[in-house]
N, C-alpha and C positions, 0 to 999 in steps of 0.2 A: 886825559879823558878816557874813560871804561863804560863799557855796557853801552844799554841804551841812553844816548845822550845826542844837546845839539848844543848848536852855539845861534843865537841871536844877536845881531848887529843892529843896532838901530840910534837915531837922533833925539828918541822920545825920553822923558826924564822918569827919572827911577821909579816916582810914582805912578804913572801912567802905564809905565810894563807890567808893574807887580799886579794892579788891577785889574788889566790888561789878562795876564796868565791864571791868575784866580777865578776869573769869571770864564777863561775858554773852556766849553766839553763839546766835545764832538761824541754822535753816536756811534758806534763801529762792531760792527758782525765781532763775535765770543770765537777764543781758540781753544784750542782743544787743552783743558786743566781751567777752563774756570768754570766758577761755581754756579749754576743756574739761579740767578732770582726769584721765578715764577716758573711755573709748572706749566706746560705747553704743549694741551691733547690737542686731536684733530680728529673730526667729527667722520664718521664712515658717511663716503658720496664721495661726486666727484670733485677734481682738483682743477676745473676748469684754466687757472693761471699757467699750468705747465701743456706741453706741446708734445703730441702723440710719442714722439721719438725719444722722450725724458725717463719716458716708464722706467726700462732696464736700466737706468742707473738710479732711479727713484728704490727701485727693488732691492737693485743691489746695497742700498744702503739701509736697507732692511726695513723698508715700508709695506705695508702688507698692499701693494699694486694688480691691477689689470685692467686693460683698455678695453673700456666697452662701447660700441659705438664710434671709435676712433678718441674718446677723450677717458684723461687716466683715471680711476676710480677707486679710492682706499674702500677695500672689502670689507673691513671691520675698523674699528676706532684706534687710535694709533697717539699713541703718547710719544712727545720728541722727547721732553727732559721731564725729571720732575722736580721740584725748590729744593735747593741746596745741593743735586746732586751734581759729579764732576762732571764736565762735560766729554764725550769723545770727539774726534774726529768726526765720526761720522753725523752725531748730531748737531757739527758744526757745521756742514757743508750743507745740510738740510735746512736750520737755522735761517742760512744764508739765500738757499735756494727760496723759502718762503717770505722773505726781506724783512726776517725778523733781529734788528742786530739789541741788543743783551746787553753788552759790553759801554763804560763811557770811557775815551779817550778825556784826559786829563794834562794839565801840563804842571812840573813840578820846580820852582826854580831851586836852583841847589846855590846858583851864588852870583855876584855881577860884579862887573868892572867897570869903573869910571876911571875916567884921568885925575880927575881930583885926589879919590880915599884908596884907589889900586883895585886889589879884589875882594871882598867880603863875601864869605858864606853865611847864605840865609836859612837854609832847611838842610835838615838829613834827616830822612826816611828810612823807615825798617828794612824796607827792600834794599833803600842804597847801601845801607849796614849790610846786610847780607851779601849783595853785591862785591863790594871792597875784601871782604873776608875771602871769598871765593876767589877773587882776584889776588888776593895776600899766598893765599895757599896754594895757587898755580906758580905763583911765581917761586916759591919757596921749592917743591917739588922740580921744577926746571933748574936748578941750583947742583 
């Protein structure tokens, strides 16, 4: 096993997993290198959700901030991301800060084992191809 990977054990029959794995997604906050979906301003006023002491790192992540009245307040209108663009860091942790998650967790089955037929592969993926290659080439390089 390489990369991102797991192993599932279970009593349920092949059909039931496959379904099973095709139909899970979960939502999950975007890292920093994906590609925004939708375009995500925010309106000048305040931020009533965050808590006076957020400011300086709301600032620091380059929100245009200041507390007025003890609650934070974006001065002027403020774009996180915009469609299609790469995400950073920073507009990951903001993303996240406003419990916007972007991203869908997926599950992908690469192959299974029964006692009857042994192991079969089901799927490979461009990624998993790129993966293995990557993998192929470190190993070669350690040689």
């Amino acid at each position: 096993m390489r990369g991102q990977c797991g192993l599932l054990f279970t009593n349920r029959s092949k059909k039931q997993v496959i379904e099973w794995a095709n139909g899970y997604e979960e939502l999950e906050y975007a890292r920093a290198g994906f590609v925004a979906p939708y375009s995500i301003e925010l309106p000048e006023g305040p931020l009533p959700q965050f808590q006076h002491s957020m400011e300086p790192q709301l600032r620091q992540l380059g929100m245009p901030t200041a507390l007025q009245k003890g609650i934070i307040t974006l001065i002027k209108p403020y774009k996180v991301c915009q469609e299609s663009d790469v995400l950073t860091s920073e507009q990951t942790q903001i993303l996240k800060l406003l419990d916007k998650p972007l991203a869908t967790f997926k599950l992908l089955l690469l192959g299974l084992y029964t006692k009857k037929h042994g192991f079969k592969k089901l799927a490979v993926s461009q990624d998993t191809k790129e993966n293995d290659e990557e993998m192929d080439m470190e190993k070669n390089n350690d040689t």
